[in-house]
C-alpha positions in Angstrom: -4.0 205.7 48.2 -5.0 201.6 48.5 -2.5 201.6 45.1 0.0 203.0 46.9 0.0 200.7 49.8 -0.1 198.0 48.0 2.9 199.1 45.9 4.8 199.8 49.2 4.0 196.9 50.8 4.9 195.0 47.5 8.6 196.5 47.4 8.9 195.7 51.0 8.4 199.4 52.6 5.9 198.4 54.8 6.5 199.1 58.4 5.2 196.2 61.1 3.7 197.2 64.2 5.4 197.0 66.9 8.3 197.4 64.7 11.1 195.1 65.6 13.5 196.3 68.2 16.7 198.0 67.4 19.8 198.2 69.6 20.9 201.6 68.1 17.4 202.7 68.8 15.8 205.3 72.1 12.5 204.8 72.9 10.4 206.5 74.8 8.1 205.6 77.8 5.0 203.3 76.6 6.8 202.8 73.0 6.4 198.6 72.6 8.6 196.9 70.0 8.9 193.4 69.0 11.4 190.5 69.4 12.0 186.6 68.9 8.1 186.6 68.0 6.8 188.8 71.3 5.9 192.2 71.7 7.4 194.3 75.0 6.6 197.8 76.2 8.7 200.5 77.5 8.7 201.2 80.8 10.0 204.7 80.6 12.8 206.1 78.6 15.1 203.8 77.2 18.5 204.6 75.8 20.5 202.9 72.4 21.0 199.9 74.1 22.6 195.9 73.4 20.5 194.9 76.5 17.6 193.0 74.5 13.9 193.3 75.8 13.9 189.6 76.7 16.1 190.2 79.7 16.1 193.1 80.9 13.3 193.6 82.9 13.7 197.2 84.5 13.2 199.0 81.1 10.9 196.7 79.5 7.8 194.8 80.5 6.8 191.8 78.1 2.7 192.5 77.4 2.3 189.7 74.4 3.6 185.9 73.6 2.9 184.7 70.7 6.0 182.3 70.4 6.7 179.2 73.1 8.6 181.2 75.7 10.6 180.7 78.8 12.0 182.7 81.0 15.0 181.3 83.2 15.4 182.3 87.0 18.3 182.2 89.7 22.0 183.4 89.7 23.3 184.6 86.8 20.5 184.1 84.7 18.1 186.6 83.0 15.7 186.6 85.6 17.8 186.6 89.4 14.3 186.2 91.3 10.7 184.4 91.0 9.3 187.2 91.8 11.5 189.6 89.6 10.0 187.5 86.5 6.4 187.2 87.9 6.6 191.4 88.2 7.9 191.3 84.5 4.8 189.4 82.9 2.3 190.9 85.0 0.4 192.8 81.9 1.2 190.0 79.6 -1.2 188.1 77.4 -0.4 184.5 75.8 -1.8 184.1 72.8 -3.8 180.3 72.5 -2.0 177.8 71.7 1.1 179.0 73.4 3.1 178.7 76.6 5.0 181.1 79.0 6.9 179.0 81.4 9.0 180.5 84.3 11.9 177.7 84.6 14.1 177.6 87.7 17.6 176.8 86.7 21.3 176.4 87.1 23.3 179.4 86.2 24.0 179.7 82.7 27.3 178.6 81.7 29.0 181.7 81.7 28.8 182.4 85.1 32.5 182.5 86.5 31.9 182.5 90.1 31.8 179.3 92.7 28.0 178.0 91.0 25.5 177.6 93.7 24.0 174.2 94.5 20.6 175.1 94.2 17.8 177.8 94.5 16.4 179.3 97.3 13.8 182.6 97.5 11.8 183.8 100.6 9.0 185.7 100.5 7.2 187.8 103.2 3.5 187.0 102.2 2.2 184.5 100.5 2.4 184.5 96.2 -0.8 185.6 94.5 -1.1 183.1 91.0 -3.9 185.0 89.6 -3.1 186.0 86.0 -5.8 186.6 82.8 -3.9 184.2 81.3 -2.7 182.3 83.6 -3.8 179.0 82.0 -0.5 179.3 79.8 1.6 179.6 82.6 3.4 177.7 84.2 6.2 177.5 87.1 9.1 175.2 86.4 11.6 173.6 88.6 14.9 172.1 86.5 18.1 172.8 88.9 20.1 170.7 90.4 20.2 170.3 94.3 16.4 171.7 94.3 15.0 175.1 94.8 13.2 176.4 97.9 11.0 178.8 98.5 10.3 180.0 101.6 6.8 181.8 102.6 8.8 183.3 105.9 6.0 185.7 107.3 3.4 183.3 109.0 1.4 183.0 105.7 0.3 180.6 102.7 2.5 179.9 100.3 0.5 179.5 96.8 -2.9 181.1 96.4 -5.2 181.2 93.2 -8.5 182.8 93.5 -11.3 185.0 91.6 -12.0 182.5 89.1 -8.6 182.1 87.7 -7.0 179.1 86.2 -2.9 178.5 86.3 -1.3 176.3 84.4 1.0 174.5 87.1 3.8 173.7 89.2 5.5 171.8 88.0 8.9 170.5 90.7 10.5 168.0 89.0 11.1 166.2 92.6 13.2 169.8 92.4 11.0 172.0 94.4 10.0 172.2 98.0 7.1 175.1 99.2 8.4 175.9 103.0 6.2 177.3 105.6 6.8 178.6 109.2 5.0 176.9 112.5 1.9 179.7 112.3 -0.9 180.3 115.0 -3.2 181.8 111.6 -4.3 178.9 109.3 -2.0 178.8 106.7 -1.9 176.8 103.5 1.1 175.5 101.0 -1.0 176.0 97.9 -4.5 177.1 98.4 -6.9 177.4 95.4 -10.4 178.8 96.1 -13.3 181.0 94.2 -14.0 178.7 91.6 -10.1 178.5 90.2 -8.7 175.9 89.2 -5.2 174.9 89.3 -4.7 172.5 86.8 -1.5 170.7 87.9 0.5 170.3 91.4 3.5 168.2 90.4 6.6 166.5 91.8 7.2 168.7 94.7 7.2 169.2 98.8 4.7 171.1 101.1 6.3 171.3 104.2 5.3 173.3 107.3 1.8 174.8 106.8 -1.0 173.7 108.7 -2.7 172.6 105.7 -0.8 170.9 102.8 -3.3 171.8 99.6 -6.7 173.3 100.3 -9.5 173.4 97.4 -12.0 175.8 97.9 -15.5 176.5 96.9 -16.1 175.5 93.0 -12.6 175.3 93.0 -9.8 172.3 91.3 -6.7 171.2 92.1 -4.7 168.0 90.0 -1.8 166.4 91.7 0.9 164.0 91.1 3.4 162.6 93.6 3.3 165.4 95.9 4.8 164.9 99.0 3.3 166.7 101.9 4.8 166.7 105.4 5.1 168.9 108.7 1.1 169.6 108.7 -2.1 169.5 110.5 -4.4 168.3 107.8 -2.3 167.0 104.4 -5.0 168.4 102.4 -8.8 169.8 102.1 -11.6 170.1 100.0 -14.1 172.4 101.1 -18.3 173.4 99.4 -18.2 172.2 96.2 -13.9 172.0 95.7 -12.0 169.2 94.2 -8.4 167.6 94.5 -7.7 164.5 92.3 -4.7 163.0 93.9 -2.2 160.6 91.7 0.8 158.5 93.5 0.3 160.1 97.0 1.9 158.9 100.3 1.2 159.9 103.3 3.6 159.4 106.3 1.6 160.3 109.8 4.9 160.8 111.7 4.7 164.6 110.4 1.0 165.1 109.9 -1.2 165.8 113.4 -4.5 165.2 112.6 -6.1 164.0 108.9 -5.0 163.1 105.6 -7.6 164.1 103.5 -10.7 165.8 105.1 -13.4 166.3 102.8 -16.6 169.0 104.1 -19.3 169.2 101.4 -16.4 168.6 98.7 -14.1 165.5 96.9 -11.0 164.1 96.9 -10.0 161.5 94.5 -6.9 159.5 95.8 -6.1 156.3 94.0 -4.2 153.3 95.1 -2.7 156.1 98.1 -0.8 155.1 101.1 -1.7 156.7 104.4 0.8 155.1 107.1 -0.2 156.2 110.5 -1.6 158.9 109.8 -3.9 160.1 113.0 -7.3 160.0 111.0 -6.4 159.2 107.0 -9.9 159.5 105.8 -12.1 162.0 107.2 -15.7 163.0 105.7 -18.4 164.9 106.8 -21.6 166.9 105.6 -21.9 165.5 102.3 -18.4 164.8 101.9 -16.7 162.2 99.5 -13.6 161.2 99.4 -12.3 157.9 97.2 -9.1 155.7 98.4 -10.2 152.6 96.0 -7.4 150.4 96.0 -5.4 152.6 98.3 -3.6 151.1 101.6 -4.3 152.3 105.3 -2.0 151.4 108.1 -1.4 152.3 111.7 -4.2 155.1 111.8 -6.5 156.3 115.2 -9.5 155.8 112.4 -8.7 154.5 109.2 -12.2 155.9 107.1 -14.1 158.4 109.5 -17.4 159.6 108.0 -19.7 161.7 110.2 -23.0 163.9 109.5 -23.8 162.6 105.8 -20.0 161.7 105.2 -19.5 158.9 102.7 -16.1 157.4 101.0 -15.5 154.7 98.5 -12.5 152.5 99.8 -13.3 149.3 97.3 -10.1 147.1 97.1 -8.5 149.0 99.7 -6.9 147.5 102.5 -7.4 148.9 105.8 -5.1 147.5 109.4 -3.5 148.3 112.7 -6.0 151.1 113.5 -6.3 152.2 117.0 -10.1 153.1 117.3 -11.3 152.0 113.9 -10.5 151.0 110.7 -13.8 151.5 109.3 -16.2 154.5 111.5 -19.9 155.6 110.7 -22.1 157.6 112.2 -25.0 160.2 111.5 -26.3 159.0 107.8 -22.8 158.1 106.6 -21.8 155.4 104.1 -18.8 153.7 103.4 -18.7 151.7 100.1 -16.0 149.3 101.0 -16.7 146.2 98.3 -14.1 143.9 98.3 -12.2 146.2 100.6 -9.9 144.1 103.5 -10.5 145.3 107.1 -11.1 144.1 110.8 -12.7 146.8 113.2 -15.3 148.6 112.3 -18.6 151.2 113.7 -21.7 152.3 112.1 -24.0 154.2 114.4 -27.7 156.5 113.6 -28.7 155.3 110.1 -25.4 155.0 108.4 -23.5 151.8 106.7 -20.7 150.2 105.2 -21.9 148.2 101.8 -19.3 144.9 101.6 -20.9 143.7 98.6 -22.2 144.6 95.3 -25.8 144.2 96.3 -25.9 145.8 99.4 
């Protein structure tokens, strides 16, 4: 029998599994197939068909990528919704060493109606990113005039929890996360249970009473993120971290803190906080470093309360209403070579101004 195979397989008889899909073809419910280097899965019966399992996503769900693979969303293209393509790829695995990206785009060329300038999408409740492997995944942004996505219903916009990681957002200066005035705490990306989110790029949070939010053992990279219309721009909570890259803070549309870290850290590089109400804000074991970052025009400029502490060396801190510089209840400040006028440390606390301090 092993002579046989081999002889079949050696005049070319042997049959792949899945076999390759074929157009003149039916297939029943559960029957999976392969093309361009994927495998799909029947959702139920499927008749002879010229629609290819790449697009069309109400007989077929894609379960395995094994090939670089994106799928294109908004008018005209193979996927019409976010959401549409997120349902699609639900069961799918990515093999290592590959990526799935979901790419907001223009229509495809074909399209003979008036072309729409830009994207937009609303959504109810907020968009769960948890995926097994969500760590090849990413979201893209690419069309022209920008996409929008509205989280309409009073809720977050992005959440990643249960230990999950997700490969990023990636906006492209294309992509703006909109949020509704809430009384419920809501959050434009949220990432908590030790998850991590491994990039947050080019895009606007706008409207949510918390821009970004890193929970417990949890991760969020960012780069040029522009965050506006909140209470606090962003959080790190017990043990969460958010490394920040090229952010800028403008307190005309943020109420209360820039970065407000409780028992976590938040890494923000040459920043610019300009009047922000409180920019830096730290408390129970807190840490939060704006090395070389610029502060002007806050209520405090670095607040750090109840074993609080901050690293602003280089930084330049000015025009601050109360202080520029505040500690209080076994705080620190490490502001070494740091540029700065008022400043208030109260009940075992300090601010080090020189290397041996």
């Amino acid at each position: 029998m092993a002579l046989l195979c081999l002889f079949a397989c050696a005049s070319g008889l042997c049959q792949s599994y899945p076999p390759e899909f074929a157009t003149s073809q039916a297939y029943a419910k559960g029957d999976q197939v392969q093309y361009a280097g994927n495998t799909f899965r029947a959702l139920g019966p499927v008749s002879p068909s010229s629609n290819y399992p790449t697009k069309d996503y109400s007989d077929w769900e894609m379960i395995y990528v094994r090939a670089n693979t994106s799928l294109i969303i908004g008018t005209a293209n193979s996927f019409p919704t976010l959401q549409i393509a997120w349902n699609y790829i639900q069961n799918t695995k990515v093999a290592d060493g590959a990526y799935l990206h979901l790419v907001i785009a223009a229509p495809n060329t074909g399209h003979k109606e008036p072309l729409p300038v830009g994207y937009s999408e609303s959504f109810s409740g907020g968009f769960c990113l948890n995926h097994s492997s969500g760590a090849n995944i990413a979201l893209v942004s690419t069309i022209a005039g920008g996409a929008t996505l509205n989280f309409t219903g009073g809720t977050s916009g992005f959440f990643l929890s249960g230990g999950h990681t997700f490969g990023g957002i990636f906006g492209n200066a294309l992509l703006t996360l909109k949020g509704v005035v809430s009384a419920s705490p809501t959050y434009g990306v949220q990432v908590n249970d030790s998850s991590h989110l491994e990039a947050l790029d080019q895009l606007t949070i706008d409207t949510f009473q918390e821009g970004v939010e890193a929970g417990p053992g949890s991760s969020i990279n960012a780069d040029a993120v522009t965050i506006t219309d909140v209470v606090d721009a962003a959080e790190a909570l017990y043990g969460g971290y958010i490394s920040f890259t090229g952010l800028n803070l403008d307190g005309g549309t943020i109420s209360d803190n820039g970065l407000v870290a409780i028992d976590g850290e938040i890494t923000a590089l040459s920043a610019t906080f300009t009047n922000v109400p409180t920019a830096v804000y730290s408390k129970d074991h807190g840490f939060i470093d704006v090395s070389s970052s610029t502060i002007t025009g806050s209520g405090y400029g670095i607040l750090c309360q109840f074993r609080g502490h901050a690293k602003a060396e280089d930084a330049t801190i000015s025009g601050s209403a109360l202080d520029d510089v505040s500690v209080s209840g076994n705080s620190s400040v490490d502001a070494i070579d740091a540029t700065y006028t008022t400043s208030a440390d109260y009940g075992n606390s300090a601010i080090f101004t020189d290397s041996t301090s």
